[in-house]
C-alpha positions in Angstrom: 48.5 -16.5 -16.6 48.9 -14.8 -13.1 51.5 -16.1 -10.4 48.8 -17.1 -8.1 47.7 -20.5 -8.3 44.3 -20.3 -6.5 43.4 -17.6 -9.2 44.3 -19.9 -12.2 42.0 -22.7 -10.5 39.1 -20.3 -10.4 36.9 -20.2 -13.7 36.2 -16.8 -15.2 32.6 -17.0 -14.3 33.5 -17.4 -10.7 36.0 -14.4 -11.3 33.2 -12.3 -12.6 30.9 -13.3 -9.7 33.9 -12.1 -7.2 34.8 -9.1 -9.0 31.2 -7.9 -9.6 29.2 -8.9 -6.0 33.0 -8.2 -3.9 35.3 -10.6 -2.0 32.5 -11.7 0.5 29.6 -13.1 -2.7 30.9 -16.9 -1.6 30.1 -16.0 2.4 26.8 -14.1 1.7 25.8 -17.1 -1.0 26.5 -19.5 1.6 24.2 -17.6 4.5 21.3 -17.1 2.2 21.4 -20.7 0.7 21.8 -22.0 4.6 18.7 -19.7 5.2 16.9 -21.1 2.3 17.2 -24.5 3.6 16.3 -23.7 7.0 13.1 -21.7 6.2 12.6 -25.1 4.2 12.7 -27.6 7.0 10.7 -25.8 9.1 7.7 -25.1 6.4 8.1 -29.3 6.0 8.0 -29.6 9.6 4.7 -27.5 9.7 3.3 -29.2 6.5 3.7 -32.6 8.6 2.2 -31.5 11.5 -0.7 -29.9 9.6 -1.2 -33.0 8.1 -1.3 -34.4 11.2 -3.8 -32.9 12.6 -6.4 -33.3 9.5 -5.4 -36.9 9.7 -7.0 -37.1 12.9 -9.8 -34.1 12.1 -10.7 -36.6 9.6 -10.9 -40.0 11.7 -12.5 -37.9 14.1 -15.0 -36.9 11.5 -16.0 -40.5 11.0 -16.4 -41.5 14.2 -18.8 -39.1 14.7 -20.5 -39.9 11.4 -20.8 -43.2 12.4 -22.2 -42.1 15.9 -25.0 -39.8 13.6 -25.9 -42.7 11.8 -26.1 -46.0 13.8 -29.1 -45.6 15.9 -27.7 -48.1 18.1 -24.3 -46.4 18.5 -26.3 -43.1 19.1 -28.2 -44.8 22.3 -25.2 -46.3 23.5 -23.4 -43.1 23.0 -25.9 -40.9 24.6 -26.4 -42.9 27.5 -22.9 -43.3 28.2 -22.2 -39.6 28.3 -25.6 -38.8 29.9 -25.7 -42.3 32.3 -24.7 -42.3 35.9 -21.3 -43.0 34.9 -21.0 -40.5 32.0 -18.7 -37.3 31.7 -21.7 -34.7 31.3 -20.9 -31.5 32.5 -23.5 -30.2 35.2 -23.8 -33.9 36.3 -27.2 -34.3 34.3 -28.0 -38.2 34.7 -30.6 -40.2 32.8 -32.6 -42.6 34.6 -33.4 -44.9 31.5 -31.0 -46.7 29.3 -32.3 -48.9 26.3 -30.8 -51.9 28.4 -33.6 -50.7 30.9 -36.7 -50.0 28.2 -38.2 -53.4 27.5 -39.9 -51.9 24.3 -38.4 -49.3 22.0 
C-alpha cells in the first residue's frame, strides 16, 4: 500500500493503462471518445436529412405517376401548365382546353 490515497482508489488495470499510454491516456481517451460522438451526430443529422429528401423524392414520384396515368389528370395537368394562365417557359399558350372540346 502506497501513502497516496488517489493511487490506492485506482484499480491496477487503470494503473497499467496510465503507466503504459503516459499521464495524459484519460485526456486523449476523453478527446477521441468526444470526437467519436460528434462525427456520430453529424452522420445522424445527414442520415435524417437524406431521408428527408427521398421521403419527398418518393411522394414526388407518385404524384407524377398519378399524373402519367390518369388521363384526366394529364389534360388538366397539361393545360394548366400550357393554358393562358400556366407557368410555361417561353410563354407557349394553348388555345383549346378539354373544357372547350365538346367531343374528345
Amino acid at each position: 500500500m502506497s501513502n497516496d490515497s488517489y493511487l490506492d482508489n485506482i484499480s491496477q488495470e487503470s494503473l497499467d493503462v496510465l503507466q503504459h499510454f503516459g499521464p495524459e491516456a484519460p485526456v486523449k481517451l476523453n478527446t477521441y471518445a468526444c470526437a467519436v460522438e460528434d462525427a456520430l451526430l453529424e452522420s445522424l443529422a445527414h442520415q435524417r436529412t437524406l431521408q428527408q429528401r427521398l421521403t419527398a423524392a418518393t411522394d414526388e414520384r407518385e404524384q407524377m405517376l398519378g399524373i402519367l396515368t390518369d388521363p384526366d389528370r394529364l389534360i388538366a395537368y397539361v393545360c394548366g401548365f400550357f393554358g393562358p394562365e400556366g407557368s410555361c417557359p417561353g410563354g407557349a399558350v394553348m388555345s383549346r382546353c378539354p373544357s372547350e372540346i365538346v367531343a374528345r
